[in-house]
C-alpha positions as CSV (number, residue, x, y, z in Angstrom):
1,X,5.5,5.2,18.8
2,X,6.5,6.7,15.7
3,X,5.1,5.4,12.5
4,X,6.7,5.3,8.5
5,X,5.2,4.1,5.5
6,X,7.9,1.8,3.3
7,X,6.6,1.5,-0.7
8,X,6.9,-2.4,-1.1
9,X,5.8,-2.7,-4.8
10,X,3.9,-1.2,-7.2
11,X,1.9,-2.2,-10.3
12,X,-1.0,-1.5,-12.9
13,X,-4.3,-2.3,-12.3
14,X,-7.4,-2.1,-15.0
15,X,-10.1,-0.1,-13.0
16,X,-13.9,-1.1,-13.6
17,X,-14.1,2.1,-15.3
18,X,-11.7,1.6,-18.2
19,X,-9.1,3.1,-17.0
20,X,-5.6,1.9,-15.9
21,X,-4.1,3.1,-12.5
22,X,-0.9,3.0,-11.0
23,X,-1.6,1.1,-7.7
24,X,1.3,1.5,-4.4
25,X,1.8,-1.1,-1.4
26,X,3.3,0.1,1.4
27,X,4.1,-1.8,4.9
28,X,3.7,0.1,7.9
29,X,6.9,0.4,10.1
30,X,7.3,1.3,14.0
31,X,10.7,3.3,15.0
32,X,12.5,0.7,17.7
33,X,13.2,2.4,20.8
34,X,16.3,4.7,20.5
35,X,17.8,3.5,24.0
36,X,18.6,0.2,22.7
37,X,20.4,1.2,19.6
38,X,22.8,3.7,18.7
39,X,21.8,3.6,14.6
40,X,18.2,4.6,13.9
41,X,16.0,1.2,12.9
42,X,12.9,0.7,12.0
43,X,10.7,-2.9,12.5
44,X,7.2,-4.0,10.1
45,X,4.5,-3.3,12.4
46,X,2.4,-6.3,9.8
47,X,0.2,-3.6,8.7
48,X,0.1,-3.1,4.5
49,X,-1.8,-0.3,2.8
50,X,-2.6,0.3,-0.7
51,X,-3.0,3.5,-2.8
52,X,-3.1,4.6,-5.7
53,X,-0.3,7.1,-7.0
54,X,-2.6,10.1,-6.7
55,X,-2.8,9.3,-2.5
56,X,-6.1,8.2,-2.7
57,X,-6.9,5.0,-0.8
58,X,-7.3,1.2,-2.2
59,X,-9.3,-1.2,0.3
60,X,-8.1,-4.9,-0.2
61,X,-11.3,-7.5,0.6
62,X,-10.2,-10.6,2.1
63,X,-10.3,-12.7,-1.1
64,X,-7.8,-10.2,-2.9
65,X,-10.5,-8.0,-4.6
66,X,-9.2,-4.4,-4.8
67,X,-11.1,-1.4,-4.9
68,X,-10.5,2.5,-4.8
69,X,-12.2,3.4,-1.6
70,X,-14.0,7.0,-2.6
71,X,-14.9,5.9,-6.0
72,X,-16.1,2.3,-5.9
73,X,-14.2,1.6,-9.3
74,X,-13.1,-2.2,-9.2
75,X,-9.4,-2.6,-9.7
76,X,-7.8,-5.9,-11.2
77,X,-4.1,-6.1,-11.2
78,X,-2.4,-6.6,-14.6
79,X,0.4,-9.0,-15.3
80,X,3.8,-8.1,-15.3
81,X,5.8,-7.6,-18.2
């Protein structure tokens, strides 16, 4: 099956470390089968990702905690303006 990332949102997040990062959601899409339609589509497979905007990976803990996977840094999102 062929796979696609789609960018959902993106916001600021204060890291443990004092610094601000710019943090990406994506949801993971699956390409429907090209037999059954003539236009290319695409459906939500129910898999989301985070990263930051350098690539590097965010793990999301069950109770919404967010942290950068390599680094350990702690990321809390900051309210929209």
């Amino acid at each position: 099956m062929e796979k696609k990332l789609r960018r959902l949102d993106s916001f600021s997040a204060q890291g443990s470390d004092g610094q601000t990062y710019s943090v990406h959601a994506y949801e993971h899409l699956g390409r429907v089968d090209a037999f059954i339609a003539a236009q290319e589509q695409w459906e939500p497979l129910g898999v989301a990702e985070y990263k930051l905007a350098d690539g590097r990976p965010v793990s999301v803990r069950a109770d919404g905690a967010m942290v950068v996977t390599e680094s350990g840094v702690q990321l809390e999102r900051q309210p929209s303006h």
